[in-house]
C-alpha positions in Angstrom: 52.2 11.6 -46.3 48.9 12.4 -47.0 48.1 15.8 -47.0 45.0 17.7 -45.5 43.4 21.3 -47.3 39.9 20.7 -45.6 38.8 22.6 -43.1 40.3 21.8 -39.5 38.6 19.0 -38.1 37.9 18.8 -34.1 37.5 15.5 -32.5 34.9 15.0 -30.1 35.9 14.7 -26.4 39.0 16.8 -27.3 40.5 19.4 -24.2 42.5 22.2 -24.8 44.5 23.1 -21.8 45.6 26.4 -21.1 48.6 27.6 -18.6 46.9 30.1 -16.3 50.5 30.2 -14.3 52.6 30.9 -17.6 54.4 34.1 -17.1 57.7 35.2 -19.3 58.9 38.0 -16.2 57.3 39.4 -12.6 57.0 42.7 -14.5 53.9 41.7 -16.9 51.9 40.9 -13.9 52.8 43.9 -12.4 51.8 45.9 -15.9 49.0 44.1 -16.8 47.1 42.8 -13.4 47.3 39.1 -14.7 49.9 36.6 -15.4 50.0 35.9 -19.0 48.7 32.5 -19.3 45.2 33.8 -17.8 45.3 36.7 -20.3 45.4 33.9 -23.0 43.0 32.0 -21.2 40.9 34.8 -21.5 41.5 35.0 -25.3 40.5 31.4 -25.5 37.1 31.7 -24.5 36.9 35.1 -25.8 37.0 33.5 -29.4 34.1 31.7 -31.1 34.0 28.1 -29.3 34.0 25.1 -31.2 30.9 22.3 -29.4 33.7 19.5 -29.9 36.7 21.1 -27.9 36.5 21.8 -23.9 38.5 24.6 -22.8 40.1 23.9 -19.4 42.6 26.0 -17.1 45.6 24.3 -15.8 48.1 25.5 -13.3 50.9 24.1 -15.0 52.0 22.1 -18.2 55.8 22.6 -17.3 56.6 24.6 -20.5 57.7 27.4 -17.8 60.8 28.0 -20.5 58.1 28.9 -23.3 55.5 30.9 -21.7 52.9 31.0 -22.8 51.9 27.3 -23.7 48.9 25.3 -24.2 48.1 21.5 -24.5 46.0 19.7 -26.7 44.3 16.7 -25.6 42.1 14.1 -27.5 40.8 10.6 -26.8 42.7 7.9 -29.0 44.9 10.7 -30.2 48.5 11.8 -29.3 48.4 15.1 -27.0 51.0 18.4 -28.0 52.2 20.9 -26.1 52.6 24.4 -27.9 54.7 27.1 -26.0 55.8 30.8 -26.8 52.2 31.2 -28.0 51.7 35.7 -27.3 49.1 36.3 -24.5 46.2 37.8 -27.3 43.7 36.8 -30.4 46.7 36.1 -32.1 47.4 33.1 -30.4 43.7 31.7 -31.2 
């Protein structure tokens, strides 16, 4: 295996999806106003953007077991889904 210790490399045409319906329990949207996927959302585009990568809301990626989750999507490439990601900066 050939290992990488480069900087992260984007691809162009690459989609990061983001669960706005992810939500762990009914009692953080009642706490916080929003379900937790759009708080992470929120994060997201809250963080410096990258030209290469398209940030795009979804209302589902069926990870409903590992809120929050987000997909990763590129054109040639194999596309991951990453759940149980926490609903803030520290997800980005």
């Amino acid at each position: 295996m050939v290992e990488w210790n480069g900087p992260p490399m984007a691809v162009a045409g690459a989609v990061l999806v983001v669960c706005i319906r992810c939500n762990r329990t009914g009692a953080d949207e009642q706490q916080t106003g929003m379900r937790r996927g759009s708080g992470l959302l929120h994060e997201v585009r809250a963080s410096p953007p990258d030209p290469l990568v398209r940030i795009q809301p979804i209302a589902c990626t069926s990870g409903c077991k590992r809120a929050c989750a987000i997909g990763l999507m590129a054109p040639g490439k194999v596309g991951c889904v990453f759940g149980d990601l926490p609903p803030d900066a520290s997800a980005v």
